[in-house]
Predicted model as a PDB file, atoms N, CA, C, CB and O in Angstrom, pLDDT in the B-factor column:
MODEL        1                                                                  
ATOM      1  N   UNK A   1      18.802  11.263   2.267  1.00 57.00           N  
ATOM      2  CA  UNK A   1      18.457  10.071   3.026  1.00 57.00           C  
ATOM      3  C   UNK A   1      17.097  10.226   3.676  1.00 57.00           C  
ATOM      4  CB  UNK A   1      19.517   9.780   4.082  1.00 57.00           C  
ATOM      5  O   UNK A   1      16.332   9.286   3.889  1.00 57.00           O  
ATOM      6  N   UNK A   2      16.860  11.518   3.976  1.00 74.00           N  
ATOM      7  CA  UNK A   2      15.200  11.341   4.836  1.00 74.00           C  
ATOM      8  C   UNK A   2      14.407  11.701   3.781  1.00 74.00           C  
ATOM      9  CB  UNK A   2      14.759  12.463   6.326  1.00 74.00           C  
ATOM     10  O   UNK A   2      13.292  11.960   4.236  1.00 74.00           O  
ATOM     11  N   UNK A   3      14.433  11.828   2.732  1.00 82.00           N  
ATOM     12  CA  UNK A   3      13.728  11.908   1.216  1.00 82.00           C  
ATOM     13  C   UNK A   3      13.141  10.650   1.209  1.00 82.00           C  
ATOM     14  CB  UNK A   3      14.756  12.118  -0.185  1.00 82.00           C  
ATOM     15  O   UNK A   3      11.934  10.441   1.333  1.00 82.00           O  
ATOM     16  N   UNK A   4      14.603   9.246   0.963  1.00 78.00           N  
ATOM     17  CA  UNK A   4      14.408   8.442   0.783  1.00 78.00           C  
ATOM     18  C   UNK A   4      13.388   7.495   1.886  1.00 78.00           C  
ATOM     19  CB  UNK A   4      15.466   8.266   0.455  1.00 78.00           C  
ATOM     20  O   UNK A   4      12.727   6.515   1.540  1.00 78.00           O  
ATOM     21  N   UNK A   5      13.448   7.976   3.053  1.00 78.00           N  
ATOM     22  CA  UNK A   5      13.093   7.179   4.164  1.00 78.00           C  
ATOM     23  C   UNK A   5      11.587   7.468   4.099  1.00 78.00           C  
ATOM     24  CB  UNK A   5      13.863   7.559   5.590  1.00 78.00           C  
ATOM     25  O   UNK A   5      10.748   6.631   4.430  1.00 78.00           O  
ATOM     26  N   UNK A   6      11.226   8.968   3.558  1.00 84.00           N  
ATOM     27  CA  UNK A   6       9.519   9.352   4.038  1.00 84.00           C  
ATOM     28  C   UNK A   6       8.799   8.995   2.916  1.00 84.00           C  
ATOM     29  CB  UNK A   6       9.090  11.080   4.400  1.00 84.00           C  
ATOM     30  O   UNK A   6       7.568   8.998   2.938  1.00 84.00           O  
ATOM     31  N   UNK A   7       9.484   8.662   1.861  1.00 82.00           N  
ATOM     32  CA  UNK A   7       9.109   8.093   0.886  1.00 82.00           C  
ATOM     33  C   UNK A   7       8.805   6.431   0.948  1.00 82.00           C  
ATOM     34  CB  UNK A   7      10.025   8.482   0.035  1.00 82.00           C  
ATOM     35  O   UNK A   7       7.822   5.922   0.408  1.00 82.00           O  
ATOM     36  N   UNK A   8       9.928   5.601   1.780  1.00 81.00           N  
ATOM     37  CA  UNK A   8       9.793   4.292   1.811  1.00 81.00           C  
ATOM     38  C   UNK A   8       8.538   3.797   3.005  1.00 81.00           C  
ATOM     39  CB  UNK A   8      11.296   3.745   2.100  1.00 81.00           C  
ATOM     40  O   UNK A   8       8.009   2.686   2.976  1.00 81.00           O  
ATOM     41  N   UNK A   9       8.197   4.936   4.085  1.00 83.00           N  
ATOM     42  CA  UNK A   9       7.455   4.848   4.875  1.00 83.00           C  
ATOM     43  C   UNK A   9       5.929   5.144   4.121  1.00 83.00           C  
ATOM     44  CB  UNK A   9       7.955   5.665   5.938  1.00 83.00           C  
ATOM     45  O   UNK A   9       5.067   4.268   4.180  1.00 83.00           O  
ATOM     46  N   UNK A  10       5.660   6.466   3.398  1.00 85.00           N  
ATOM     47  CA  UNK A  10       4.335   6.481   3.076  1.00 85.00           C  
ATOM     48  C   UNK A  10       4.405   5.361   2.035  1.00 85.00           C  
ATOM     49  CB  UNK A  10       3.764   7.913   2.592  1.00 85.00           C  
ATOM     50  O   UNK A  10       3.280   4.941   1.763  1.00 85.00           O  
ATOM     51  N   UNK A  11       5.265   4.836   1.461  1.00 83.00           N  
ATOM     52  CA  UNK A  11       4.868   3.786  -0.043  1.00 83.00           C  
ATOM     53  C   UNK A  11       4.370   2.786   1.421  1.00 83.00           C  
ATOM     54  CB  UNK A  11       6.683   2.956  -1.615  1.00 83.00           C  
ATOM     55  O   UNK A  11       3.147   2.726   1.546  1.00 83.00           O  
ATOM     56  N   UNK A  12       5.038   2.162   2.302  1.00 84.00           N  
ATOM     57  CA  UNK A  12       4.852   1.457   3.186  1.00 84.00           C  
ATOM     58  C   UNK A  12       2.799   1.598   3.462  1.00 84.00           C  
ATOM     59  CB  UNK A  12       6.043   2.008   4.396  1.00 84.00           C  
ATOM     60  O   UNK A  12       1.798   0.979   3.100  1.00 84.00           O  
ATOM     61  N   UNK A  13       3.061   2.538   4.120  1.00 86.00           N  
ATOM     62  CA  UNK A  13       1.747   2.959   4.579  1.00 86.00           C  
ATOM     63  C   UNK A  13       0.049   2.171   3.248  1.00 86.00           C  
ATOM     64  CB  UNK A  13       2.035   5.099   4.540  1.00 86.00           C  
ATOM     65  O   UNK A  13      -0.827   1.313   3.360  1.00 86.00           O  
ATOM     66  N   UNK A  14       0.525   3.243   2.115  1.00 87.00           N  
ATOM     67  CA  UNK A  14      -0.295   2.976   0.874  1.00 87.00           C  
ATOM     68  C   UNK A  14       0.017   1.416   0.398  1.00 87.00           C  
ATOM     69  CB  UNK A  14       0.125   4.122  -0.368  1.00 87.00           C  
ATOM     70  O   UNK A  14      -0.087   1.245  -0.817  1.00 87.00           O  
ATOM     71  N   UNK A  15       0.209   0.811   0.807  1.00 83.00           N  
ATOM     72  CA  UNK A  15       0.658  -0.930   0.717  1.00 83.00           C  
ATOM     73  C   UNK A  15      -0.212  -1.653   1.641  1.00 83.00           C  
ATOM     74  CB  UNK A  15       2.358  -1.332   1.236  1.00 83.00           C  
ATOM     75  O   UNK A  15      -1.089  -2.476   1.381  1.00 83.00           O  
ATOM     76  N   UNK A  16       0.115  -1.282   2.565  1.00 84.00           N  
ATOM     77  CA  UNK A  16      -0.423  -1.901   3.701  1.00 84.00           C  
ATOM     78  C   UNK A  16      -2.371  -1.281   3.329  1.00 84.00           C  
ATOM     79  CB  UNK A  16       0.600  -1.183   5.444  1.00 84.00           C  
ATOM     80  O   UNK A  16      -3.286  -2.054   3.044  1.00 84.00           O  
ATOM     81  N   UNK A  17      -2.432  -0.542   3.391  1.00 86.00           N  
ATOM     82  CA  UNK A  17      -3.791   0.070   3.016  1.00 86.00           C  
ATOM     83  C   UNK A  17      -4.510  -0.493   1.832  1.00 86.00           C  
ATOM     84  CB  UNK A  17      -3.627   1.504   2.741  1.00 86.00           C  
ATOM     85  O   UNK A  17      -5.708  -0.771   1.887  1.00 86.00           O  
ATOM     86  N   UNK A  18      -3.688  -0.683   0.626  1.00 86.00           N  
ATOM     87  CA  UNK A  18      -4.559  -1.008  -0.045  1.00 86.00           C  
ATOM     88  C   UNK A  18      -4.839  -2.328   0.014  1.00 86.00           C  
ATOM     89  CB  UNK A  18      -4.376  -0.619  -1.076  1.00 86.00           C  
ATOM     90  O   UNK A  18      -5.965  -2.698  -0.316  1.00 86.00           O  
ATOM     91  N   UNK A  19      -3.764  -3.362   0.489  1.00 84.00           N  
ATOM     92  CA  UNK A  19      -3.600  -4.662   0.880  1.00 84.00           C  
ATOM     93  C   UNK A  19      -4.959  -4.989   1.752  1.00 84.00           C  
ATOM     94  CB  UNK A  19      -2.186  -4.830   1.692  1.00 84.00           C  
ATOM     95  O   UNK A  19      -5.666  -5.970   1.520  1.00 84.00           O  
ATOM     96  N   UNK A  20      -5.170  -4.204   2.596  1.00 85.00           N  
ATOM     97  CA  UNK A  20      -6.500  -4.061   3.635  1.00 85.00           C  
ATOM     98  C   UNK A  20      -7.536  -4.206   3.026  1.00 85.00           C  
ATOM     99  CB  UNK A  20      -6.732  -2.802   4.356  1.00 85.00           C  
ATOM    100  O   UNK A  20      -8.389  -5.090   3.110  1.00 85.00           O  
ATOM    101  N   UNK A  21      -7.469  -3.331   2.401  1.00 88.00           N  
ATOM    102  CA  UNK A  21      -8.882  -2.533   1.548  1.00 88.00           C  
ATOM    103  C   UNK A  21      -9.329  -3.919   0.355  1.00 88.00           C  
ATOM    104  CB  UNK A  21      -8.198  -0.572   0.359  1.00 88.00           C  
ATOM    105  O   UNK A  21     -10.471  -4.183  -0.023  1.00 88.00           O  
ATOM    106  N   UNK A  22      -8.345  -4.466   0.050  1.00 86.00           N  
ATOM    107  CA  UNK A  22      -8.620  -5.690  -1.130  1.00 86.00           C  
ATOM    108  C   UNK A  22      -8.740  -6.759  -0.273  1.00 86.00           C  
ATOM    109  CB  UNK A  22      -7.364  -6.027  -2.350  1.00 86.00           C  
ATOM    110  O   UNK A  22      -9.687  -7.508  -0.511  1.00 86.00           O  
ATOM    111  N   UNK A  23      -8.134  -6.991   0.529  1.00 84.00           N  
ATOM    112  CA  UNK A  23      -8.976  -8.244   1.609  1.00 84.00           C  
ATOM    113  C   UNK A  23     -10.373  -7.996   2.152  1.00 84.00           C  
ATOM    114  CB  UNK A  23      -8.146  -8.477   3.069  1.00 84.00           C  
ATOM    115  O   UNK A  23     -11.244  -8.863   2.229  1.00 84.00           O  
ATOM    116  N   UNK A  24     -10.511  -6.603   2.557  1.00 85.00           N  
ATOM    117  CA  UNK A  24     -11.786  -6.303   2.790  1.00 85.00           C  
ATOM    118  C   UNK A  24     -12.313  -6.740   1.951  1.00 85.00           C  
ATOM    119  CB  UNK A  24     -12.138  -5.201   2.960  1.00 85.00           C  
ATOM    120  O   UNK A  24     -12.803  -7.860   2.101  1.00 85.00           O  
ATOM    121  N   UNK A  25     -12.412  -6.224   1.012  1.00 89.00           N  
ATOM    122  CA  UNK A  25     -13.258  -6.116  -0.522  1.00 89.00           C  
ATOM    123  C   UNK A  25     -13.974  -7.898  -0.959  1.00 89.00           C  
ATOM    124  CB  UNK A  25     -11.732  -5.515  -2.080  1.00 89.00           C  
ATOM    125  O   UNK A  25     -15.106  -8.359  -1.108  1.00 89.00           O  
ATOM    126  N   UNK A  26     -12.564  -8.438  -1.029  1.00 87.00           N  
ATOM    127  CA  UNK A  26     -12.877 -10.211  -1.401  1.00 87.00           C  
ATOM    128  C   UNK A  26     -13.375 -10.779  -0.503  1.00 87.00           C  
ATOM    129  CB  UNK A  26     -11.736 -11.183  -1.687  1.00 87.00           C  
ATOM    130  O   UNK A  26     -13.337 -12.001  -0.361  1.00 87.00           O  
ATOM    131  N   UNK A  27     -14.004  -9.868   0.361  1.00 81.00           N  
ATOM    132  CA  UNK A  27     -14.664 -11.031   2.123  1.00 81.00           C  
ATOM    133  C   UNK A  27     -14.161 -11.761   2.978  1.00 81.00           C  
ATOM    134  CB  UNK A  27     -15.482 -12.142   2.040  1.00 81.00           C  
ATOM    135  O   UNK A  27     -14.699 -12.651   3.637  1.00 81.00           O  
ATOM    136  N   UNK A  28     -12.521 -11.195   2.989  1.00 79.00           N  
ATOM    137  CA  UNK A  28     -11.885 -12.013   4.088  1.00 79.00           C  
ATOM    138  C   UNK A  28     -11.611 -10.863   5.514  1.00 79.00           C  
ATOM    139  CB  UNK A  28     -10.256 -12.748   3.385  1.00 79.00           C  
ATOM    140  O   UNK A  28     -11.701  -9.635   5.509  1.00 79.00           O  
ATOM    141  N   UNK A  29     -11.399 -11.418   6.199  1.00 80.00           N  
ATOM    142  CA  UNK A  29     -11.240 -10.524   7.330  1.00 80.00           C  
ATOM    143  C   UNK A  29      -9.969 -10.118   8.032  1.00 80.00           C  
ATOM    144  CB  UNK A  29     -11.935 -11.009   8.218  1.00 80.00           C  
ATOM    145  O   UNK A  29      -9.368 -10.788   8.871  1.00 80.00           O  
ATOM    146  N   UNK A  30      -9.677  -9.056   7.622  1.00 77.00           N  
ATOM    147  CA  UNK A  30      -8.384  -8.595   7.663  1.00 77.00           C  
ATOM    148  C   UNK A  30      -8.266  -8.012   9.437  1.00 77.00           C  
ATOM    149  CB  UNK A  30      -8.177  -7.316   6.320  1.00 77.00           C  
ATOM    150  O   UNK A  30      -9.094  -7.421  10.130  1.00 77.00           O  
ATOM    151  N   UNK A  31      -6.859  -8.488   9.740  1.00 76.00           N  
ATOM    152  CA  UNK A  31      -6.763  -7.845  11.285  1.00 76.00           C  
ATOM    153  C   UNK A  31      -5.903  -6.669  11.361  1.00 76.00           C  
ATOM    154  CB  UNK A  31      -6.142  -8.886  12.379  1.00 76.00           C  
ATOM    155  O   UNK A  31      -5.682  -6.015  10.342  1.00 76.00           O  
ATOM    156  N   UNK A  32      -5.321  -6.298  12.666  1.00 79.00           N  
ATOM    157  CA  UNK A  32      -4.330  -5.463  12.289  1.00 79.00           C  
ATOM    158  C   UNK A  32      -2.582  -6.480  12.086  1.00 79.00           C  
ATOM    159  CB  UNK A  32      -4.391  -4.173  13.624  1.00 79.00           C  
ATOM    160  O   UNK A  32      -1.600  -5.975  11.541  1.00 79.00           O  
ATOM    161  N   UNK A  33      -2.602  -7.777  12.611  1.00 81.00           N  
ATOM    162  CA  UNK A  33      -1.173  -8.546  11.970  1.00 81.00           C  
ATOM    163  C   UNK A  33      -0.929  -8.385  10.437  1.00 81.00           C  
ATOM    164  CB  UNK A  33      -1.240 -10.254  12.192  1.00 81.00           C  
ATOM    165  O   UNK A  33       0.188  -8.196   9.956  1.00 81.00           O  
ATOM    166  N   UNK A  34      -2.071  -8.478   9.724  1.00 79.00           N  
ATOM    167  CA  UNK A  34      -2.294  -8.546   8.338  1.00 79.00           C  
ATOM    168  C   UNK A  34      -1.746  -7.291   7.948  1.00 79.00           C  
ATOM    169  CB  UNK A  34      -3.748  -8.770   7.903  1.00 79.00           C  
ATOM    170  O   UNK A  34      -0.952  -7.198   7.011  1.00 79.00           O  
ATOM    171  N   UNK A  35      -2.172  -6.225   8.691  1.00 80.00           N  
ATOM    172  CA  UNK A  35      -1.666  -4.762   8.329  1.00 80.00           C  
ATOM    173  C   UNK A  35      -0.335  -4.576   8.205  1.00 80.00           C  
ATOM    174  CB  UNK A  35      -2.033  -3.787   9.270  1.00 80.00           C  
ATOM    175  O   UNK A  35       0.415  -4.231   7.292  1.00 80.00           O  
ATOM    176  N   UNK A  36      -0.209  -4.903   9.405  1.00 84.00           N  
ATOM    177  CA  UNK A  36       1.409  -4.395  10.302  1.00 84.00           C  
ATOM    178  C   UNK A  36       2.648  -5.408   8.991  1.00 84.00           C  
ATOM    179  CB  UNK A  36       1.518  -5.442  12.842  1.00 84.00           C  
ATOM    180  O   UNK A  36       3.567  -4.952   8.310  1.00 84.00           O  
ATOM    181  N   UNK A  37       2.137  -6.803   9.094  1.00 84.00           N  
ATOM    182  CA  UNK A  37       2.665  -7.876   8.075  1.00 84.00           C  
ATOM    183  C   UNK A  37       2.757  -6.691   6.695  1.00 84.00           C  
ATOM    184  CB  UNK A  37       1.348  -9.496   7.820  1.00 84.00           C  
ATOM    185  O   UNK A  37       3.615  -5.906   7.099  1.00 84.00           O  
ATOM    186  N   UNK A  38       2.462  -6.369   5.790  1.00 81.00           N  
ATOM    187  CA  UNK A  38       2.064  -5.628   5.039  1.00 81.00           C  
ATOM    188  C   UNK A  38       2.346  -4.535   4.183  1.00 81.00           C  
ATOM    189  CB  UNK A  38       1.576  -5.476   5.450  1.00 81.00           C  
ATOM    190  O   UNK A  38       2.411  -4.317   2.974  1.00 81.00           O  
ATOM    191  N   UNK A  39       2.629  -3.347   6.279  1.00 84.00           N  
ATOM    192  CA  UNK A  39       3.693  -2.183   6.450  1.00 84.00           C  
ATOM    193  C   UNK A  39       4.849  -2.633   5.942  1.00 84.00           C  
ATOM    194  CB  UNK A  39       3.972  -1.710   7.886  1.00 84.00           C  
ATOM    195  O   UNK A  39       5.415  -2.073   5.003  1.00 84.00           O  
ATOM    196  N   UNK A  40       5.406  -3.967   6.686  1.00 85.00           N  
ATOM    197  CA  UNK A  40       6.786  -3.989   7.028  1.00 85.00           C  
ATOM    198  C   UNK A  40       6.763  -4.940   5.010  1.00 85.00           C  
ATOM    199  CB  UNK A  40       7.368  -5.106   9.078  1.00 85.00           C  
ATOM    200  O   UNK A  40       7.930  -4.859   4.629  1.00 85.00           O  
ATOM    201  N   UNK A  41       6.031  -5.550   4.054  1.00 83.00           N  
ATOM    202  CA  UNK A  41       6.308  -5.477   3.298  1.00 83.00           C  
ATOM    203  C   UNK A  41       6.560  -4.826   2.554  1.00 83.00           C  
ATOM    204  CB  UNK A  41       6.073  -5.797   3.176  1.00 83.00           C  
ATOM    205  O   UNK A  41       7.559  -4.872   1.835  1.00 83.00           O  
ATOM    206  N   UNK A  42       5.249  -3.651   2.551  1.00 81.00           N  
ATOM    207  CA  UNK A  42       5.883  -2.150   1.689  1.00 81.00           C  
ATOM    208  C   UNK A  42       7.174  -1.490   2.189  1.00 81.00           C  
ATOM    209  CB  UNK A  42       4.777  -0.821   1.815  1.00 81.00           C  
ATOM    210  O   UNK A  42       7.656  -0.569   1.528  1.00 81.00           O  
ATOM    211  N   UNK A  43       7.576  -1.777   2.962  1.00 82.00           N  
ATOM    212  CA  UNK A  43       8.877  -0.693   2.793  1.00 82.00           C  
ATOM    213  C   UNK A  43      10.094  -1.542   2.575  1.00 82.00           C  
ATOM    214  CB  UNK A  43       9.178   0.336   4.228  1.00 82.00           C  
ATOM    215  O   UNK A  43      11.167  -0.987   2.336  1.00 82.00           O  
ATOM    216  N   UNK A  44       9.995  -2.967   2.646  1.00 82.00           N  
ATOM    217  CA  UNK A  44      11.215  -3.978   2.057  1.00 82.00           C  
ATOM    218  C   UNK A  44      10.756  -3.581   0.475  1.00 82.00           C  
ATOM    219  CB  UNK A  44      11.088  -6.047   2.566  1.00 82.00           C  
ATOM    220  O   UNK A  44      11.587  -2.987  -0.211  1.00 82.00           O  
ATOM    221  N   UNK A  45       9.669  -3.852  -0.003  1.00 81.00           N  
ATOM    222  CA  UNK A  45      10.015  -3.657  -1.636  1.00 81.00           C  
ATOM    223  C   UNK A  45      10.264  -2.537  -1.646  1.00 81.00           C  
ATOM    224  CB  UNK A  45       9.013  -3.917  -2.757  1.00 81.00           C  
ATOM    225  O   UNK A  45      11.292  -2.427  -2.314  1.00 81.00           O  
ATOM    226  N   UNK A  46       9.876  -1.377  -1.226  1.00 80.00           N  
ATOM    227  CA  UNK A  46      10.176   0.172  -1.886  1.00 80.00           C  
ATOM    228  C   UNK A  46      12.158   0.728  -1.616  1.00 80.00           C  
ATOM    229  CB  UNK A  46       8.816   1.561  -0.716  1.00 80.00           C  
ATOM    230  O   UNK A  46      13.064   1.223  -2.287  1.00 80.00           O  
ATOM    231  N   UNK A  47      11.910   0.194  -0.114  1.00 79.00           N  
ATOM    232  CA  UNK A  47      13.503   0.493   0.556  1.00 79.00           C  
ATOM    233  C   UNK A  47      14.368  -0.761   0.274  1.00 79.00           C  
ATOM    234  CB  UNK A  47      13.499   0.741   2.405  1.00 79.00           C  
ATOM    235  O   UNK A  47      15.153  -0.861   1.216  1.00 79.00           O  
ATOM    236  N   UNK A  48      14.466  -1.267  -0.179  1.00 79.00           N  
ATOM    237  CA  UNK A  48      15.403  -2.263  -0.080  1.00 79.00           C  
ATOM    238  C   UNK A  48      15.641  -3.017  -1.512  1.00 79.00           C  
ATOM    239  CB  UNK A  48      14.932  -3.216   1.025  1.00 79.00           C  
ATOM    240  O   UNK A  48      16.661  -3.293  -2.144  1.00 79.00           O  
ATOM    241  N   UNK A  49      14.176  -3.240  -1.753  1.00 79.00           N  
ATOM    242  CA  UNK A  49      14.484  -4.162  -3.217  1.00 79.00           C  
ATOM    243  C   UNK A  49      14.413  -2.919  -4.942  1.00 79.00           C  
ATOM    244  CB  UNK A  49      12.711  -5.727  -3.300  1.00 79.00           C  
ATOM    245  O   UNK A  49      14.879  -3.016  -6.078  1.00 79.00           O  
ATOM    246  N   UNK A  50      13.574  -1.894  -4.213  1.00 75.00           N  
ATOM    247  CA  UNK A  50      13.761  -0.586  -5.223  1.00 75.00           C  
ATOM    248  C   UNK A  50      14.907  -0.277  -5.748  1.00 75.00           C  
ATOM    249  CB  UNK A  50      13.466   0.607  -4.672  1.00 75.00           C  
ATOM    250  O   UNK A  50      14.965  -0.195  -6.975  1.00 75.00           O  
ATOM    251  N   UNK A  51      16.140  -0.021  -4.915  1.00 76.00           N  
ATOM    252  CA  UNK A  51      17.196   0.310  -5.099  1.00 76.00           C  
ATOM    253  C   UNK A  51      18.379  -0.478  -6.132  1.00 76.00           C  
ATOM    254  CB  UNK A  51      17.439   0.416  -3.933  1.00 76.00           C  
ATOM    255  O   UNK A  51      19.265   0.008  -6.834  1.00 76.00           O  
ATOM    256  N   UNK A  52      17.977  -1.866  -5.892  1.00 76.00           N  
ATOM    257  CA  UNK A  52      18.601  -2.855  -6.243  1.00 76.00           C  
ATOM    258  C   UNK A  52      18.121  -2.981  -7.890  1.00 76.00           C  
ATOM    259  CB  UNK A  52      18.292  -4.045  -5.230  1.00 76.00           C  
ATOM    260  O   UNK A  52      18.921  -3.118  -8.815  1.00 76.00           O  
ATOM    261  N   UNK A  53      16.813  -2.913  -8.022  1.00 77.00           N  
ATOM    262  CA  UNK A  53      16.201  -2.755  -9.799  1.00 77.00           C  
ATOM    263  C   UNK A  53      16.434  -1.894 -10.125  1.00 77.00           C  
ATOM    264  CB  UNK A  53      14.866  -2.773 -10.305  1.00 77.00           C  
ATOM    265  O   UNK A  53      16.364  -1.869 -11.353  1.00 77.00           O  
ATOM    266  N   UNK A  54      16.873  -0.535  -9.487  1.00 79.00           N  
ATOM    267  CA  UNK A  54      16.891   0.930 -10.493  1.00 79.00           C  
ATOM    268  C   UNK A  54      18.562   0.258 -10.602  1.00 79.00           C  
ATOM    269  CB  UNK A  54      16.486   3.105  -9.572  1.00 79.00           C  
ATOM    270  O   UNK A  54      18.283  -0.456 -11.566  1.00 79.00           O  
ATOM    271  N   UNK A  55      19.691   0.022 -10.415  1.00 82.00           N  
ATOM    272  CA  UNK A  55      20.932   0.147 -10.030  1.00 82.00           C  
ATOM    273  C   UNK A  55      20.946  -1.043 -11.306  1.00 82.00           C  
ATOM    274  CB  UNK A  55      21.454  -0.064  -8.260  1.00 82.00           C  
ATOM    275  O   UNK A  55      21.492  -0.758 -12.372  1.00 82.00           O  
ATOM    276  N   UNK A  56      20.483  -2.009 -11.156  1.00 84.00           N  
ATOM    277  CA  UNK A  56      20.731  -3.108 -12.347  1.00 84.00           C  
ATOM    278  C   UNK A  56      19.978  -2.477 -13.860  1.00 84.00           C  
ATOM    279  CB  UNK A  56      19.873  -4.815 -11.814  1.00 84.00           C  
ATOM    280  O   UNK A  56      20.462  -2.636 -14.980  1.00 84.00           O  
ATOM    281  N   UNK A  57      18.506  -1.635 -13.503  1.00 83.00           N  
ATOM    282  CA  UNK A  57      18.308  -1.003 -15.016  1.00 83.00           C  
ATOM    283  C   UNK A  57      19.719  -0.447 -15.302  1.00 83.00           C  
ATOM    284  CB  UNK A  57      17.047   0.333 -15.136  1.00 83.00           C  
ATOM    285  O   UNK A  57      20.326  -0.871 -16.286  1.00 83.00           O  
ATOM    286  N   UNK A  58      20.436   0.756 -14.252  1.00 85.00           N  
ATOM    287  CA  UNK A  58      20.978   1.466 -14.836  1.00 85.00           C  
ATOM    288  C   UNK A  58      21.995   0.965 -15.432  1.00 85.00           C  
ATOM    289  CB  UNK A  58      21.153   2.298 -14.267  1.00 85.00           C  
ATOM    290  O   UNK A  58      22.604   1.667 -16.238  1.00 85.00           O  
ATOM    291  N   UNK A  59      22.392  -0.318 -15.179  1.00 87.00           N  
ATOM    292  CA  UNK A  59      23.725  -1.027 -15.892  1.00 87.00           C  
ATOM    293  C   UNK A  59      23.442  -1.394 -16.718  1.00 87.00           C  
ATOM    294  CB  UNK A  59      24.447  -1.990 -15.448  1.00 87.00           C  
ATOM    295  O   UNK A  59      24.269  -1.137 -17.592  1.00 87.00           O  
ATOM    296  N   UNK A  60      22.635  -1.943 -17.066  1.00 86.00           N  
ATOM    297  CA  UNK A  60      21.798  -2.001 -18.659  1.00 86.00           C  
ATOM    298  C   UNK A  60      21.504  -1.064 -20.014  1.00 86.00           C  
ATOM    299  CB  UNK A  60      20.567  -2.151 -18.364  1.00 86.00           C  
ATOM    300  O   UNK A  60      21.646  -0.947 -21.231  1.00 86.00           O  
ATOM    301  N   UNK A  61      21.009  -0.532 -18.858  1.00 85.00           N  
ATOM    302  CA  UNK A  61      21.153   1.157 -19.835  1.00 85.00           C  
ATOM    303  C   UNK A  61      22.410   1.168 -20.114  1.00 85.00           C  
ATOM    304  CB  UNK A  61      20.822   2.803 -19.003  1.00 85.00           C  
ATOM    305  O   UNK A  61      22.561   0.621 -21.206  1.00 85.00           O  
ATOM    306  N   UNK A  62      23.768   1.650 -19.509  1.00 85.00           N  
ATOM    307  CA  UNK A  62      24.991   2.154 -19.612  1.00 85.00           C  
ATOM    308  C   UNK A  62      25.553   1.010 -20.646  1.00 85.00           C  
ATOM    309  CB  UNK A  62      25.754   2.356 -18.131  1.00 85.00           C  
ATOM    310  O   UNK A  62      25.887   1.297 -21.795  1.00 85.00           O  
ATOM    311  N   UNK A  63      25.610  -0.111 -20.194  1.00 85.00           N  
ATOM    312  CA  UNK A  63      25.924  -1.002 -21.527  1.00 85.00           C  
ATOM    313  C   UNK A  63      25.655  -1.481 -22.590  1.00 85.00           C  
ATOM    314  CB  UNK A  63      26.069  -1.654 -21.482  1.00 85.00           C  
ATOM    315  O   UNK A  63      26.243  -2.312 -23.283  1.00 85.00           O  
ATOM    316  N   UNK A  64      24.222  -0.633 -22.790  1.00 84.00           N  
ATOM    317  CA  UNK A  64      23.613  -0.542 -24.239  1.00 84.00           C  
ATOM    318  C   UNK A  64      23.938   0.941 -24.722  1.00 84.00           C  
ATOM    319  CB  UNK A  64      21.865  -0.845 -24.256  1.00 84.00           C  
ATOM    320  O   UNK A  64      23.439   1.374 -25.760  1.00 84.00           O  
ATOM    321  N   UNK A  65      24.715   1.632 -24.003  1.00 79.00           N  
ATOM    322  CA  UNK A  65      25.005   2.435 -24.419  1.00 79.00           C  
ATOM    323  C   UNK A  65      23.807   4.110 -24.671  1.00 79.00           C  
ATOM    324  CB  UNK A  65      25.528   1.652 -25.362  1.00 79.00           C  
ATOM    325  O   UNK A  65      24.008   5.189 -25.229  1.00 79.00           O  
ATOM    326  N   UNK A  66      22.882   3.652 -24.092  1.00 67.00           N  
ATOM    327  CA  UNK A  66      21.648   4.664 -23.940  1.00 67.00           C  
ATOM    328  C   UNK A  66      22.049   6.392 -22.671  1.00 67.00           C  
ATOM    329  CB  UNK A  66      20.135   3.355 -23.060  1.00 67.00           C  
ATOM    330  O   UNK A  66      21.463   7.473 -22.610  1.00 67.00           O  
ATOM    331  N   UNK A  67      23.061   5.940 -22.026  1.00 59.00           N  
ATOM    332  CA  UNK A  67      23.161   6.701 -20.990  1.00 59.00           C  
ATOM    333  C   UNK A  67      24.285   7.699 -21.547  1.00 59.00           C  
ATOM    334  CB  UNK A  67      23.459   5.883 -19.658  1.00 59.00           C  
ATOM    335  O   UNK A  67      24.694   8.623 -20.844  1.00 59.00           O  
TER     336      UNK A  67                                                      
ENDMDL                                                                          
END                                                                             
């Protein structure tokens, strides 16, 4: 479980960062809401919605018979 958690936090982190870094980039002006907004997206897709696509591949797999 804290595998999973320091993992969903730095994916968090590198989300929010690069999210920054590409608003920078296109000339808009990024704050820190934009950031924080961002954080808390990277770790809903990594922690929350990750789990849910590996779990449905794997039923796929298993009923094609690959597993």
């Amino acid at each position: 479980m804290t595998n999973r958690a320091v993992k969903a936090i730095s994916w968090a982190v590198a989300y929010g960062a690069i999210a920054f870094f590409v608003s920078y980039l296109l000339g808009g002006e990024p704050g820190w809401i934009f950031f924080i907004g961002s954080l808390i997206a990277g770790f809903i897709v990594y922690d929350v919605l990750g789990p849910d696509a590996q779990n449905k591949r794997r039923k796929k797999q298993q009923q094609a018979g690959e597993i």
